[in-house]
N, C-alpha and C positions, 0 to 999 in steps of 0.2 A: 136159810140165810140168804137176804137179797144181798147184791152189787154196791149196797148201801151202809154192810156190814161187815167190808173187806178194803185192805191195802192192795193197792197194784204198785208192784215193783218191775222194773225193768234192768235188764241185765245184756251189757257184752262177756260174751263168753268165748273162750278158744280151747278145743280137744280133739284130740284124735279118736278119740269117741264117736259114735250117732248123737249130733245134738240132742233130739227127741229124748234117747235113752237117759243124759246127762241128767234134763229137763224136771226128769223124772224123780231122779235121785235129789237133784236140788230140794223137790217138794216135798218130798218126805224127810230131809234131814233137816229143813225149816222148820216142818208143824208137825206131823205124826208118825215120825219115826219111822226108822226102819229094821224095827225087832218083827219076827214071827207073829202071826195073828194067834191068841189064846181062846179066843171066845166070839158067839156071833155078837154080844152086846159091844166089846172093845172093838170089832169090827162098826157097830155103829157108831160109837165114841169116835172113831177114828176118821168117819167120814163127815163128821161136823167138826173136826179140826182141821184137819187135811189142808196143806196147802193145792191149786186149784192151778194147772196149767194152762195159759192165756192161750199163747202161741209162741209157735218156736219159728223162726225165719233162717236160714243159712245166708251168708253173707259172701264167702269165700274161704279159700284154701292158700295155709300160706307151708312150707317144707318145713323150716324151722320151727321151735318152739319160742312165745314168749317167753314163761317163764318156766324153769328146771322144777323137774316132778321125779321123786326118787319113787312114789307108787308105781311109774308106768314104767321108770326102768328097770324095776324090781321083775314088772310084769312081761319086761319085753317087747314095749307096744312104741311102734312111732307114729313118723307121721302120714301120711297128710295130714295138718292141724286143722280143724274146720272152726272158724269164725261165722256166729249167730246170734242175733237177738233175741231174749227169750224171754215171756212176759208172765211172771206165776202172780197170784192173787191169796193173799193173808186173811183169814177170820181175825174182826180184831176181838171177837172170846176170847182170843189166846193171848189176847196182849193186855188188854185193861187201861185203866189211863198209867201208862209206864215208858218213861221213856227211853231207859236203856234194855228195856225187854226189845222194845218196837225194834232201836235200830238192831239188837242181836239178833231179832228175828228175819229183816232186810240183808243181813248180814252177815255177822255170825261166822258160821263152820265155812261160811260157801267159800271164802277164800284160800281154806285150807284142803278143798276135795283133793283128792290123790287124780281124778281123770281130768284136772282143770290145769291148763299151760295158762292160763290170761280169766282173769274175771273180774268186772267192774259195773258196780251199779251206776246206772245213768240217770234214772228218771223215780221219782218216787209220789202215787198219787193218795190223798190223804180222804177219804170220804167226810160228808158233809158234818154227819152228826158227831163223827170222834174228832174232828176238829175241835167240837166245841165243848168238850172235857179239857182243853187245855187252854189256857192265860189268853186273852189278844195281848197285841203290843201296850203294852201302860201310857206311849205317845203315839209312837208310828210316824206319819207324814204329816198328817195335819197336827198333832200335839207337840210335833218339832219347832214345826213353823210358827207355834202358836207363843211355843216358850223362848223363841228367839225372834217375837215379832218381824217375821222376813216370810213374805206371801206371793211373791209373784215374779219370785228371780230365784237362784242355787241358793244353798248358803253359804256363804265361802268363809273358810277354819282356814286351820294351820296347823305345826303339832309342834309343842317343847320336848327339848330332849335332855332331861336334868342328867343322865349318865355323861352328860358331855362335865361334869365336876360339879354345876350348879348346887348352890344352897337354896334352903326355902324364900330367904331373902333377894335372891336373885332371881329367882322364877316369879315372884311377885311383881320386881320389875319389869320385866319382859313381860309377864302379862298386863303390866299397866301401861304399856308401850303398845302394844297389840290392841289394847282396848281404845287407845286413842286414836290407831290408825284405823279401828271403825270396822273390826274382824265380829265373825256372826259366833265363831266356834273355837273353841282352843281344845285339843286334846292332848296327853302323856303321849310319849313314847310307848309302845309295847313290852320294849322290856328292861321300863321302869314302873314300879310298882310301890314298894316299900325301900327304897335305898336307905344306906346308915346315912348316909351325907345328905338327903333331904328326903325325910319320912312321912306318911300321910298326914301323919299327928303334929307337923311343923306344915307341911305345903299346905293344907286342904286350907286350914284358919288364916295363913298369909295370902295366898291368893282370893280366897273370897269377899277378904277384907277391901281387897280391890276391885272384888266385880262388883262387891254391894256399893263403892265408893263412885263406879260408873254408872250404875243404875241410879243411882238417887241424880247423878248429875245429867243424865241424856236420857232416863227412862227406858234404855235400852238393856236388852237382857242379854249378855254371853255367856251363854254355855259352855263349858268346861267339864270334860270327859275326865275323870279323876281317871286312874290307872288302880283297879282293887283286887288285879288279879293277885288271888292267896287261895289257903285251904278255905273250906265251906263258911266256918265258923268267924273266920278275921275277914273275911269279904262282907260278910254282914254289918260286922264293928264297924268297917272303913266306912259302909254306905250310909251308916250311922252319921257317922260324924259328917261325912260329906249334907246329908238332909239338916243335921243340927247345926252345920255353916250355910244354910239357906242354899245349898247346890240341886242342879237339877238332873245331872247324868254323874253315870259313872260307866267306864270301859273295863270290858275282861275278855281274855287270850282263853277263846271259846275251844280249841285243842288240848288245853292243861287245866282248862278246871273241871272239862267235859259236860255232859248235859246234867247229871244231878247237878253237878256247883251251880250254873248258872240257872236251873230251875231254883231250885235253893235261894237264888239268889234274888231271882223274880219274886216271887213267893214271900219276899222279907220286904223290899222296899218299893214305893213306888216310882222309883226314879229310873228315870232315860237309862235302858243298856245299852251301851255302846259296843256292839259286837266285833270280837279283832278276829281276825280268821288267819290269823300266823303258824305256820307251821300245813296249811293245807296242803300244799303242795307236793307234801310227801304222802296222802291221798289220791291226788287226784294227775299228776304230771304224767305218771305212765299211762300209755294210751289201754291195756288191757289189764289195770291194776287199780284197785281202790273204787273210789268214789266222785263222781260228777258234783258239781256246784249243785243242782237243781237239788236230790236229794239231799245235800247237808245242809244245803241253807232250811229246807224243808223240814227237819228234825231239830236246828238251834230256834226255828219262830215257832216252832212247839213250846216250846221250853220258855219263850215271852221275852225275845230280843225287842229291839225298836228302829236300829243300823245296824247294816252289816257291809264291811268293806268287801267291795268286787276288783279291789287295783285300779289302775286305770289305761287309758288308752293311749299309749307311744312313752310310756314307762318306763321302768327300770325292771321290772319284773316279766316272767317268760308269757304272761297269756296273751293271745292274741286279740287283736280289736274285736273279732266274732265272739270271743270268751267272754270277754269281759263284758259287751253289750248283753249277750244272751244272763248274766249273771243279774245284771241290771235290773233287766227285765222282769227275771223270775223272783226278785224281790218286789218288784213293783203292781205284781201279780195275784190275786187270793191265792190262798193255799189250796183252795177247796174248790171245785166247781158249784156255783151255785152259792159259795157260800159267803160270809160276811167280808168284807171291805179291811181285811188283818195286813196291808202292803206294810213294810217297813223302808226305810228309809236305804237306799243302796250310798255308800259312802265310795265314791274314786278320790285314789291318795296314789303314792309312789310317782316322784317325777312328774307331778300336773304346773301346770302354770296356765297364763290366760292362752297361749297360743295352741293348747291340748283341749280349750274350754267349747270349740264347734264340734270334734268329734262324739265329745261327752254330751252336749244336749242331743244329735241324732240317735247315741247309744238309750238313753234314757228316756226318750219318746215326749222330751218336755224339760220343765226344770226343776221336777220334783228328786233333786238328789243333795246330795253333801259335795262338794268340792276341797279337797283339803291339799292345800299346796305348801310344804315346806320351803325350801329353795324359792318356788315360785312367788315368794310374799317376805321371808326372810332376808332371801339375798337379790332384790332388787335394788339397781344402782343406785335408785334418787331414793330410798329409805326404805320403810314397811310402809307408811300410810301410801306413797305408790304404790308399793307390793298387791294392795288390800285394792288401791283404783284399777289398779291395772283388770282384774279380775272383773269389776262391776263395771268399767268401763268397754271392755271385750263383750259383757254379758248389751250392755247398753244396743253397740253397734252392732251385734248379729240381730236382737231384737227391731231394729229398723230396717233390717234386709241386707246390708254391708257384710262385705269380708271383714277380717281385722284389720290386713293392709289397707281398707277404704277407710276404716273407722280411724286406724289410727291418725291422718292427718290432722285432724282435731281433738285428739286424745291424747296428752303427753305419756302420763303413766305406760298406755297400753303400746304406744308406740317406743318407748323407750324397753319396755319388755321386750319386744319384737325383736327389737336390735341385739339386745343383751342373751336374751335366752333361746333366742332363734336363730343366731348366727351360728 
């Protein structure tokens, strides 16, 4: 089995253990277990499943434990705790094209070892060829851009938030108001989906009645992220009805429908996913627990996402400016070395406005991202259709070499922003 036929995972770890030993145990409770050898044949069986240790690296020594292990005080063991990187290697025979096999096998029991105070996967690399048993993006970067005619700037959204009471009727308006002030993207809320006070089967057909009413009149296409997060079976219906109202995405809360819903989901339509990553947090915030952005983003663009939100820079949320760029990036990234051009689209939201809009073009290497500014475009003083210039007007003046402070003299929107949301 070549290099060509194997997942690399990478791992921080913390025990009072010998790394190396841990190392060990991890490899065998991923791929070939750790029952008694019966046979020399199960002995060969067992070395073409075998998970494959990279390399083990020690890091440091910390007294404490991250996290409480009643195996090791069962056993009497403390500490020194030893912190290491450790790099083991998957035959993907053992997986197939499967993607809750894949991530249990990344995963899995390891969280649960009894000699483990801290373990989190950080990094996950996907080989060329088993990439390509699963979906590319149905748009990605370029089929975004394409469907919302917008090629050489962000594209700047917004997000409705119908739990604020809104009826179907009302969310119509708003988006007929948004549409006028000349917005690329409008997405749901997260965690609105199917509300009794405004339901797919009333919003999808009122509002698109309005984007087809703006498209006939400016030839311009808005996108609109339906919200379908449900069980398997009603996310199909929704996305139904959304393709049979002429829509061209739909969003799902990639934590609750998990990877079958949303392979399921890819699988059924061909429309924009709109990937919401709510709830990761409680993955990935502890420093020696869960799972890193890089690997999860790398198992949901398995599965045939198209965007995926990374938060954004000077937010309202705990990542830092490094998180979030590195998140960016790794979306903006093949999945595969070597392998085909699969980037999707990184989405910055939470707290953005035009004056958060220079950080995010250095994060994102360019202007191939999504922009989605609530506040930033809703509650600007002089209206939305400001909201909506302020952003293209920011995007204008960094593009000619200007700070915003420079650009704004000649910009009202963007300098009326400045004032409002930057004091």
């Amino acid at each position: 089995m070549t290099d060509a036929d194997r997942i690399v995972a990478e791992y921080l770890i913390e025990t009072p253990a010998a790394p190396e030993a841990v190392a060990e145990t991890m490899a065998a409770e991923q791929s070939s277990g750790t029952l008694s050898r019966i046979s020399g044949r199960i002995d060969r069986l067992r070395a073409q499943a075998a998970a494959e240790i990279l390399s083990v690296e020690q890091i440091d020594e910390v007294e404490a434990p991250s996290l409480h292990s009643a195996y090791l005080v069962r056993k009497g063991v403390t500490g020194p705790y030893r912190r290491a990187r450790v790099r083991l290697s998957y035959p993907t025979s053992n997986i197939g094209q499967n993607l809750p096999t894949l991530a249990a096998t990344v995963s899995g029991n390891l969280y649960d070892l009894g000699e483990m105070t801290g373990l989190k996967l950080v990094w996950l690399s996907i080989p060329r060829d088993y990439r390509r048993r699963y979906p590319q993006p149905s748009h990605g970067v370029a089929g975004t851009r394409q469907a919302v005619r917008v090629r050489d700037r962000p594209v700047f959204g917004t997000v409705i938030k119908p739990n604020l009471g809104m009826r179907a009727e009302d969310i119509a308006a708003l988006v007929d108001r948004l549409c006028a002030a000349g917005v690329d993207f409008i997405k749901d809320d997260e965690i609105c989906a199917n509300p009794e006070i405004a339901p797919l089967s009333e919003r999808v057909p009122a509002v698109m009645e309005v984007i087809r009413k703006w498209q006939d009149l400016t030839d311009r296409k808005i996108m609109v992220a339906f919200n379908v997060t449900d069980e398997a079976c009603a996310m199909r219906r929704h996305a139904d009805l959304v393709a049979a109202e002429g829509g061209s995405c739909v969003m799902a809360s990639l934590n609750w429908c998990g990877l079958s819903g949303i392979a399921a989901l890819r699988a059924h339509t061909p429309l924009a996913i709109h990937a919401h990553r709510n709830g990761f947090g409680a993955l990935s915030r502890h420093p020696l627990l869960g799972m890193g952005f890089q690997p999860y983003q790398s198992l949901y663009r398995l599965a045939g996402i198209d965007h995926m939100h990374v938060h954004g820079i000077g937010g309202k949320f705990a990542d830092t400016a490094d998180e979030v760029t590195a998140a960016a990036r790794a979306c903006l990234s093949p999945l595969s070395e070597d392998g085909p051009d699969d980037a999707v689209m990184p989405v910055f939201s939470s707290g953005q406005w035009a004056g958060t809009l220079p950080e995010t073009l250095q994060a994102a290497q360019g202007s191939d991202l999504m922009f989605l500014c609530g506040s930033g475009v809703l509650d600007h003083p002089s209206g939305l259709a400001a909201g909506v210039a302020s952003l293209r007007e920011a995007y204008d003046a960094l593009r000619q070499g200007l700070t915003l402070e420079e650009g704004a003299h000649d910009r009202p929107s963007l300098s009326t922003a400045l004032r409002f949301f930057g004091g």
